[in-house]
C-alpha positions in Angstrom: -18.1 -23.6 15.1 -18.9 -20.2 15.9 -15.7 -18.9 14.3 -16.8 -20.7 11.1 -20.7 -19.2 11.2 -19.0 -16.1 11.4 -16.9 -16.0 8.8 -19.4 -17.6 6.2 -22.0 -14.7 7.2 -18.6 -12.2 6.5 -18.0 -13.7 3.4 -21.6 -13.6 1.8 -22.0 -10.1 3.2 -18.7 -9.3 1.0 -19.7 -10.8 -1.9 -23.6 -9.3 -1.8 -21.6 -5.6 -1.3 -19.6 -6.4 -4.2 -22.3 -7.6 -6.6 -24.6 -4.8 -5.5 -21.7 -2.0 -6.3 -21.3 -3.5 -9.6 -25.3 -3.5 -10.0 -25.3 -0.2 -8.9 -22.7 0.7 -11.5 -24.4 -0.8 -14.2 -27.5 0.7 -13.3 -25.9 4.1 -13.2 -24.9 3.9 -17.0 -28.4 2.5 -17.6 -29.9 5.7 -16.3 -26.6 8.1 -17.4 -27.6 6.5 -21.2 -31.4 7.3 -20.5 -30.5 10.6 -19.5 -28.2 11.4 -22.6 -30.7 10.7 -25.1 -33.7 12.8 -23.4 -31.0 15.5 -23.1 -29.7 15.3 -26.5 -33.1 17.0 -27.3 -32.3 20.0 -25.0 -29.8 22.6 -25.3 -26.9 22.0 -23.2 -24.2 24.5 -22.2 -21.8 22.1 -21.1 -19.8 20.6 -23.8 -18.5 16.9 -23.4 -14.8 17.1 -23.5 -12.2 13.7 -24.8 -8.5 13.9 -24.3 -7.8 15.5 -27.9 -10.5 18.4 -27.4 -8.3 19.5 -23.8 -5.3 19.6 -25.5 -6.9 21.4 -28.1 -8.9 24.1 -25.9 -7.3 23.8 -22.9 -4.1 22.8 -22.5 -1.5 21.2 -24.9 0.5 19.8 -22.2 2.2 17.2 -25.0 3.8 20.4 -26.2 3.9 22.8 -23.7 5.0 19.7 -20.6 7.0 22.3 -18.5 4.2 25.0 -18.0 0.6 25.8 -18.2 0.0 27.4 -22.0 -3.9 27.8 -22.1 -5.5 27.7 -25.1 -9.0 28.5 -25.0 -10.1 32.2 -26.4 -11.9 33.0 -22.8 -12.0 31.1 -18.7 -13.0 27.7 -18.9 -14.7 25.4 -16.4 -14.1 21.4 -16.6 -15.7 19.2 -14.9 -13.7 15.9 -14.0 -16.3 13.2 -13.4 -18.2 9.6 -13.8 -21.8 8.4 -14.4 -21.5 6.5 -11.0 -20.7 9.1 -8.8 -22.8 10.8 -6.8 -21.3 14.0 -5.9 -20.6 14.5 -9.3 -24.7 14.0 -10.1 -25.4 16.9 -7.4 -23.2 19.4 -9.0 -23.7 18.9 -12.7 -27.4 20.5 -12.5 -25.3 23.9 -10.9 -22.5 24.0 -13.5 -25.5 23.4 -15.9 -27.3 26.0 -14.7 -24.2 28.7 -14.4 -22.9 27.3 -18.2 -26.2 28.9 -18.9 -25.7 31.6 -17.5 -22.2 32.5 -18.2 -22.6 31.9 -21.9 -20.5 33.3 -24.0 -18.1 34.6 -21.0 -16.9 31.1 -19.9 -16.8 27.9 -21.7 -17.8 24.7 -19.8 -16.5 21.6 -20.2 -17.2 18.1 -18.8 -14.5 14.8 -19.0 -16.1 11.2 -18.2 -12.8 9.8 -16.3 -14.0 6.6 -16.4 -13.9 7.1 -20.8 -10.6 9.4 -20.6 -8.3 7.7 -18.1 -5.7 9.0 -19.5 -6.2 12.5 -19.4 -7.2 11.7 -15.9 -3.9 10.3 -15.0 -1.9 12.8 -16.9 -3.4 15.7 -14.6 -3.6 13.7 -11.5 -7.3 13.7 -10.9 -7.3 11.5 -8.1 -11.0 12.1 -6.5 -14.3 13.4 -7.9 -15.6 15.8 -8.6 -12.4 17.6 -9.8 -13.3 20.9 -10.7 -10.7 22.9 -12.8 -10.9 26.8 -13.3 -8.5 27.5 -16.1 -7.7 31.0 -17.7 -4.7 33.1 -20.0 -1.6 31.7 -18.7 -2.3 31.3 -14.7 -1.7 28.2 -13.4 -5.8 26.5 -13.2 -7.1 26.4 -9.6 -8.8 22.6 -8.7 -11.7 22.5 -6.6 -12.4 18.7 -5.1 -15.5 17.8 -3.9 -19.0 18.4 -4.1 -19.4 22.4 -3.7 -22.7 24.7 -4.2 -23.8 26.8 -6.7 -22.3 30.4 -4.5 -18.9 28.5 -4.5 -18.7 27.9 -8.3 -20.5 31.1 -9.0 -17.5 32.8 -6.9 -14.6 30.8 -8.7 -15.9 32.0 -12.1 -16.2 35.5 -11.0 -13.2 35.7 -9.5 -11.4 34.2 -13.2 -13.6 36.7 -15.3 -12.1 39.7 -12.4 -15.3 40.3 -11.0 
């Protein structure tokens, strides 16, 4: 009897968790949608990157499969990451901020994995945030993880040779 009471309170506990992550996921798009459209009105310095646009300004790895060709006219910053994840809300306002500041030295780029799987696959992005620092024809560095602003402001001075 107790075995039983037990594993009905185990299995509505599972199912509560599992309708609550998919609550908060749909409330996270709600709010990443909200957020788009009052941001639309502002400038922003990081530029929302699809599949085509990285293998145009980034890397045409379709082409180049064997080595790491870059393509972009100056360092780049992308930003691997999804509407639902947290660490990847904490660090957006930083790379933000540094886009901003950086302007015209380093182009930043953002990729929604959840919308380009693909691209996600093909370059092994596993966990986010996936940071990648990418410059001339050096293989690109990946930082995982929520980091601070002194950590990205160091990876993008150490790409420009600062």
């Amino acid at each position: 009897m107790k075995r039983l009471l037990l594993i009905s309170l185990i299995s509505i506990a599972l199912l509560s968790s599992c309708e609550n992550s998919d609550n908060n996921k749909k409330e996270a798009a709600k709010q990443d949608s909200t957020i788009s459209e009052s941001t639309t009105k502002e400038k922003t310095y990081v530029k929302v990157m699809s599949y085509k646009d990285f293998v145009k300004n980034v890397w045409d790895f379709e082409t180049n499969t064997d080595e790491f060709v870059f393509k972009g006219s100056r360092p780049c910053v992308v930003d691997f990451y999804a509407t639902w994840c947290g660490p990847c809300k904490t660090i957006a306002p930083i790379l933000e901020k540094l886009a901003q500041e950086y302007d015209g030295k380093v182009d930043f780029y953002k990729v929604d994995t959840d919308k380009e799987q693909k691209l996600g696959m093909i370059l092994k992005i596993q966990y986010l945030p996936t940071v990648l620092f990418a410059k001339d024809d050096v293989q690109p560095e990946k930082s995982v993880g929520a980091k601070d602003e002194a950590y990205f402001r160091s990876q993008i001075n150490k790409m420009l040779g600062e």
